[in-house]
C-alpha positions in Angstrom: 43.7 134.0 -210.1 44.5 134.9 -206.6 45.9 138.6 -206.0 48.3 138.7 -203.1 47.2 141.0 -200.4 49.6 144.3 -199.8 51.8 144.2 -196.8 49.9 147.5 -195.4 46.2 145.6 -196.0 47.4 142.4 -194.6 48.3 144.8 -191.3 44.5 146.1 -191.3 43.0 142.8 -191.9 44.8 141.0 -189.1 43.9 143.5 -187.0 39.9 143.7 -186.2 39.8 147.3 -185.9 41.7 150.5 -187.7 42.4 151.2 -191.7 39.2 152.1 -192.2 39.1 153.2 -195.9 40.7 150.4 -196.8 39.8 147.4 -194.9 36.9 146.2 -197.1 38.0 146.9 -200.8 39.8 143.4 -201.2 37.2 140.5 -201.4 40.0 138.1 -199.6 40.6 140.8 -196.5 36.9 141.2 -196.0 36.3 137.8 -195.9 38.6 137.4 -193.3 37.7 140.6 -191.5 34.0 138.7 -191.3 36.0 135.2 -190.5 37.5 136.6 -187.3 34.6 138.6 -186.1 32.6 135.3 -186.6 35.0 133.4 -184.8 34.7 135.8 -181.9 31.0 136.1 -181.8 30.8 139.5 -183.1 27.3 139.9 -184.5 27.8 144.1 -184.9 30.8 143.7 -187.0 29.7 140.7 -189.3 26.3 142.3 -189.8 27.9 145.4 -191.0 30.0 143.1 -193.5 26.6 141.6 -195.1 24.6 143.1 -198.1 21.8 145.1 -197.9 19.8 142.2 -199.2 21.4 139.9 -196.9 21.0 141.8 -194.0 16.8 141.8 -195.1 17.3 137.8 -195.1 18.8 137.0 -192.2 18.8 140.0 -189.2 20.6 140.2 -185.9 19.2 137.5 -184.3 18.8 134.9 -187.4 22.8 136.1 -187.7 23.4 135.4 -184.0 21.8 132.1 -184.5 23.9 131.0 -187.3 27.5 132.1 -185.4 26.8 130.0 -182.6 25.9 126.8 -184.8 28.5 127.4 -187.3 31.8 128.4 -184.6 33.6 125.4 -185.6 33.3 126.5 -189.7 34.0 129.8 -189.4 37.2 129.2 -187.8 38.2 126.6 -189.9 38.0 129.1 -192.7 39.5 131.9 -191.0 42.5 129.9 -190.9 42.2 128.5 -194.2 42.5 132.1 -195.8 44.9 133.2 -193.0 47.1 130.5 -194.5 46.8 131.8 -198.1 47.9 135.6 -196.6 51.2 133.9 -196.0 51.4 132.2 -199.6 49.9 128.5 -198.7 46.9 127.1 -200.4 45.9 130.2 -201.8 41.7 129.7 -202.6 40.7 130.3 -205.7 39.9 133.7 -206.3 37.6 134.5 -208.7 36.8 138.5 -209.4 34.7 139.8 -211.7 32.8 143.5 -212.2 31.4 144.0 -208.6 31.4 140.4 -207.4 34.2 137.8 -206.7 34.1 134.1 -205.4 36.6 132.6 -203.2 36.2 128.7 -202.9 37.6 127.0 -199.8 39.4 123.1 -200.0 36.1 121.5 -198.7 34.1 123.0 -201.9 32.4 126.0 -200.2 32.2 129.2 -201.6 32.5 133.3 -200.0 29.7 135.3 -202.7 30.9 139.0 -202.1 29.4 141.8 -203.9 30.2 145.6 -204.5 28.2 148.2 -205.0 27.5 148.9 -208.7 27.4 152.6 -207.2 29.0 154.0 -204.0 27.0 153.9 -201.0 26.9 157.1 -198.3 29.5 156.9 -195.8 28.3 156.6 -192.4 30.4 159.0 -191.4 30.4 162.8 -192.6 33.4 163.8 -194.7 34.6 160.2 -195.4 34.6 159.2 -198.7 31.6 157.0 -200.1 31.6 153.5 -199.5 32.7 151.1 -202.3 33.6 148.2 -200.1 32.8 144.6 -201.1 30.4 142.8 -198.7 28.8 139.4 -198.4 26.0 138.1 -201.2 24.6 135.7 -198.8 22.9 135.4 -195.4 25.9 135.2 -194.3 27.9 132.2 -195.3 26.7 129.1 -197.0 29.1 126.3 -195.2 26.4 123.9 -196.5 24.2 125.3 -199.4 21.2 123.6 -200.7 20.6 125.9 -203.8 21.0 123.5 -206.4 20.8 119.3 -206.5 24.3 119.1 -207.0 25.3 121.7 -203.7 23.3 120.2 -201.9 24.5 116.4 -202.3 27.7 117.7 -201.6 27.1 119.6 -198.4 25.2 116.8 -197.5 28.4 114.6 -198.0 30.1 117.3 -195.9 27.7 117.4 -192.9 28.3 113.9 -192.5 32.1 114.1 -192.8 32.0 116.7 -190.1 29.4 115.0 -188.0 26.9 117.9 -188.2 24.5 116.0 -187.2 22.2 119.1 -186.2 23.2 120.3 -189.8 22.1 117.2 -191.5 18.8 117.3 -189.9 18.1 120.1 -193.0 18.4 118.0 -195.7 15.8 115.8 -193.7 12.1 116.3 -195.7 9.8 117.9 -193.4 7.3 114.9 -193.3 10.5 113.1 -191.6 11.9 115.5 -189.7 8.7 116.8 -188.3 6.3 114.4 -188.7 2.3 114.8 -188.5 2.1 112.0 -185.5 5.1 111.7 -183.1 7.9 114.2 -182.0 10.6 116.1 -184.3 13.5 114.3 -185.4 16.9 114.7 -183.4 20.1 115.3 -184.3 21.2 112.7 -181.7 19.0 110.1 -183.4 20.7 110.9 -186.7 23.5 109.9 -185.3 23.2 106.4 -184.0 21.2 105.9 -187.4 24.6 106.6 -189.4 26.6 105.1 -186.4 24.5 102.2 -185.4 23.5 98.9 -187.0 23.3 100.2 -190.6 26.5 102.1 -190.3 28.0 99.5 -193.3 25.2 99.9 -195.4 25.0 103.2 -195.2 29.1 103.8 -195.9 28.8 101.9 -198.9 25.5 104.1 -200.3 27.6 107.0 -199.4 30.5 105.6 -201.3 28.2 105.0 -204.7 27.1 109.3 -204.1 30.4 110.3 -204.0 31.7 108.4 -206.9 28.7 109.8 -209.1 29.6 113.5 -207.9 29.6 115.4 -210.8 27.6 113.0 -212.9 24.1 115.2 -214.5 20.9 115.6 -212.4 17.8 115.0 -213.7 15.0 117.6 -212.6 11.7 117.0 -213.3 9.6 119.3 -215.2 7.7 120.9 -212.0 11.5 121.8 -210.5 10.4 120.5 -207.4 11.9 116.7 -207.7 15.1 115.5 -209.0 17.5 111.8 -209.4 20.9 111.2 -209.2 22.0 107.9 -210.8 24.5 105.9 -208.9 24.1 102.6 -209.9 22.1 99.9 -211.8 18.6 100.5 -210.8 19.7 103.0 -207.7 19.4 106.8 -207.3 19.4 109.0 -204.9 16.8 111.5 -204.5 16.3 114.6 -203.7 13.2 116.8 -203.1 12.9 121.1 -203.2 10.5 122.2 -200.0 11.1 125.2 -198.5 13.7 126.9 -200.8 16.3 123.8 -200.3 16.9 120.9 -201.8 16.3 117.8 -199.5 17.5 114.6 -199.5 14.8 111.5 -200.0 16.5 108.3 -200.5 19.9 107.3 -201.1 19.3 104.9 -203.5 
């Protein structure tokens, strides 16, 4: 269930600076601490937000990378959970012993950890740090973990028009192939805005009504099916560490 933030956190939170010991112990006002330092370009202050094993996944740059391709996201949510400090849409907040969840409206989902045990304070005579920081490098806007997250940030890409985004769920034998220059993002999109735009809509259509439905995996863990449909599926491949999309039915 969601907690309400305190009027005297909500202060520290809007602001990006000040309330130091107490800025990062709510999952919700680090979140948005992190939102609005994304939104700004603020590589430093995000970083310092990640966990230590996120910060070995994705560095400065990699993180740099990621806040210029995902602006648009990252203020979306900012304002999303700035709307829930003032009692609207509140996401669902999930807490548990030294981790918590919030999921957004569009399905995506803030990991946060907490140290099981404090960390040392950066600064000497401050008390240890307990704050919560993020589980993942940084955000997953559009996760390809699992079969079913990925079908679904898939579905999201294209809602959004991501097209550079949509040209991860590409398999690497068509988005880079062995003869012939990488796939574009700009050829993407007069494939799902040209000629077979129909076609496609209505394969899209069959996906999103089978959301939810089981996957099957195949035994290796490397392949997997989606029924949508007499004698259609839509299938996905794992290369890389992500789940890839190979045919939509």
């Amino acid at each position: 269930m969601h907690r309400p933030l305190p009027i005297l956190l909500l202060g520290c939170v809007l602001a990006t600076s000040g309330c130091p010991s107490a800025k990062d112990r709510d999952p919700l006002s680090t979140a948005l601490r992190y939102l609005d330092a994304a939104s700004a370009g603020d590589v430093e202050t995000c970083f310092s937000l990640l966990s230590e094993e996120a910060q070995r996944r994705c560095d400065r740059a990699c993180l740099a990378n990621i806040l210029d391709r995902q602006r648009a996201e990252f203020r979306a949510a900012r304002d999303e959970l700035r709307e829930s400090l003032a009692g609207k849409n509140a996401p669902g907040n999930v807490v548990q012993s030294h981790r918590a969840s919030l999921r957004l409206r569009d399905g995506s989902e803030l990991q946060l950890v907490q140290p099981a045990t404090s960390l040392p304070s950066a600064t000497h005579g401050t008390p240890p740090d307990t704050g919560y920081r993020f589980a993942h490098s940084p955000l997953a806007f559009y996760p390809q973990d699992t079969p079913e997250r990925a079908l679904r940030s898939f579905l999201l890409a294209i809602e959004r028009r991501r097209w550079d985004v949509l040209l991860s769920f590409m398999p690497r034998s068509l988005a880079q192939p062995a003869q012939g220059p990488p796939y574009t993002a700009d050829q993407l999109r007069q494939r799902f805005e040209g000629p077979a735009q129909k076609d496609i809509a209505r394969q899209l259509t069959a996906l999103r009504q089978h959301l939810g439905d089981a996957v099957q995996i195949s035994d290796n863990g490397t392949e997997a099916k989606l029924t949508v449909g007499d004698n259609k599926e839509v299938r996905l491949l794992y290369e890389d560490e992500a789940w890839r999309i190979t045919q939509l039915e």
